[in-house]
C-alpha positions in Angstrom: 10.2 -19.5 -6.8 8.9 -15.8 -5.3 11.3 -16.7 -2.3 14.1 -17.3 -4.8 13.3 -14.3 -6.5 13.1 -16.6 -9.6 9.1 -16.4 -10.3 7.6 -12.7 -9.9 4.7 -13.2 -12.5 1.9 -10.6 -11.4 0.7 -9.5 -14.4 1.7 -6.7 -17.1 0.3 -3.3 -16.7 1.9 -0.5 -14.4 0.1 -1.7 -11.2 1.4 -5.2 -11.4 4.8 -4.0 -12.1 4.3 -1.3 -8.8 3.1 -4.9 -6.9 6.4 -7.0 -8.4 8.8 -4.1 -7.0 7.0 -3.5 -3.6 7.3 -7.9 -3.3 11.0 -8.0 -4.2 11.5 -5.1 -1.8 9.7 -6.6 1.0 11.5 -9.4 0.4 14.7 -8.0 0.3 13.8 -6.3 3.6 13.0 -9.5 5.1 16.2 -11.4 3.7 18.9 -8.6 5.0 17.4 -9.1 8.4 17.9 -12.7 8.4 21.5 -11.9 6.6 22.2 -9.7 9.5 20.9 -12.7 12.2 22.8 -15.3 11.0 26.0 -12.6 11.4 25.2 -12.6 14.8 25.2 -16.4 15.4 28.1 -19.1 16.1 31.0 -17.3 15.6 30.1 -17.7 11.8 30.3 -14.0 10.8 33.0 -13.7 7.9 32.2 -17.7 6.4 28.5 -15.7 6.5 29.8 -12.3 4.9 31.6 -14.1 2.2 28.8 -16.4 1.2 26.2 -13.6 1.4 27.7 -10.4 2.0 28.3 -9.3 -2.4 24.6 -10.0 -3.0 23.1 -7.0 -2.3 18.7 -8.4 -3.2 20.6 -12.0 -1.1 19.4 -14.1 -4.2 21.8 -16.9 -2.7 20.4 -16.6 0.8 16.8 -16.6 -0.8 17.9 -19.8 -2.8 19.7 -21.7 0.6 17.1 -20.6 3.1 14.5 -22.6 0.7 15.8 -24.9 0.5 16.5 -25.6 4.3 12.6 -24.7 4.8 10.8 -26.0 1.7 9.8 -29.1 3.7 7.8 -27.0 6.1 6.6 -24.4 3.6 4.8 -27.3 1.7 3.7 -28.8 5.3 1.6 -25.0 6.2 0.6 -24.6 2.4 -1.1 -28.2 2.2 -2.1 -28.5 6.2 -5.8 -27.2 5.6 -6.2 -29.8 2.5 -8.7 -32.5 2.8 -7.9 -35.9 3.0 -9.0 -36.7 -0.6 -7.3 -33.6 -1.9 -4.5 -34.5 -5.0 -1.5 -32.6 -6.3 -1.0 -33.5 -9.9 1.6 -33.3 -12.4 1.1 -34.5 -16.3 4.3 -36.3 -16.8 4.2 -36.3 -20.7 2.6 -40.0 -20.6 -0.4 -39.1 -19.0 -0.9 -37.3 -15.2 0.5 -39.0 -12.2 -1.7 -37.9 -9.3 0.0 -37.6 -5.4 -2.7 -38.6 -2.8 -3.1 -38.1 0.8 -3.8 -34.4 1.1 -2.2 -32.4 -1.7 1.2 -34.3 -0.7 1.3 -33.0 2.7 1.6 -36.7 4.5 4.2 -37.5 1.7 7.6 -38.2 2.6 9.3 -36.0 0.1 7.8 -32.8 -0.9 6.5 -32.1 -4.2 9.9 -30.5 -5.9 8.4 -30.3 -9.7 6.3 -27.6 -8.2 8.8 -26.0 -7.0 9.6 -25.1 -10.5 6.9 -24.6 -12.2 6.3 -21.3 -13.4 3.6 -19.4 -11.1 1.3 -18.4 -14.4 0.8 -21.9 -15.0 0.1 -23.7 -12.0 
């Protein structure tokens, strides 16, 4: 949800907030370079200008490029996990635990978490 823009909890006081805007910036940085990249490609520039090209902070870019990547984002988060590691989510009937290293040998990744809000996790 920081990727998406969706999920910036740092904290309260005037350093956290300083920390919040410096992150969105960065990552506004980061996202108009890929914005201007993906311009550049396959003859795709005004289909990529009209999808993109109105959102100035590229929430919508954020949002897509996540979820073309999330697979591998979960892959490098859980790859240093040990093999008895567990994921868990409480499911309202109890917790349902995902084995074999945080998820990470899984076939589909972990999407509740996805959406969780960062303070609780």
């Amino acid at each position: 949800d920081i990727i998406r823009g969706k999920d910036l909890f740092i904290g309260y006081d005037e350093k956290d907030r300083k920390e919040k805007k410096q992150l969105q910036q960065n990552l506004k940085k980061i996202f108009g370079n890929i914005y201007k990249e993906l311009k550049k490609k396959n003859g795709k520039k005004e289909e990529i200008e009209t999808r993109y090209g109105s959102d100035k902070d590229f929430f919508q870019l954020r949002e897509d490029w996540w979820t073309a990547n999330r697979d591998e984002v979960w892959k490098a988060i859980t790859c240093k996990a040990e093999r008895d590691d567990t994921y868990s989510i409480n499911t309202g009937n109890g917790i349902t635990s995902f084995d074999f290293k945080c998820g990470h040998e899984e076939s589909r990744v972990l999407t509740n978490l996805d959406y969780v809000p960062q303070y609780l996790r």
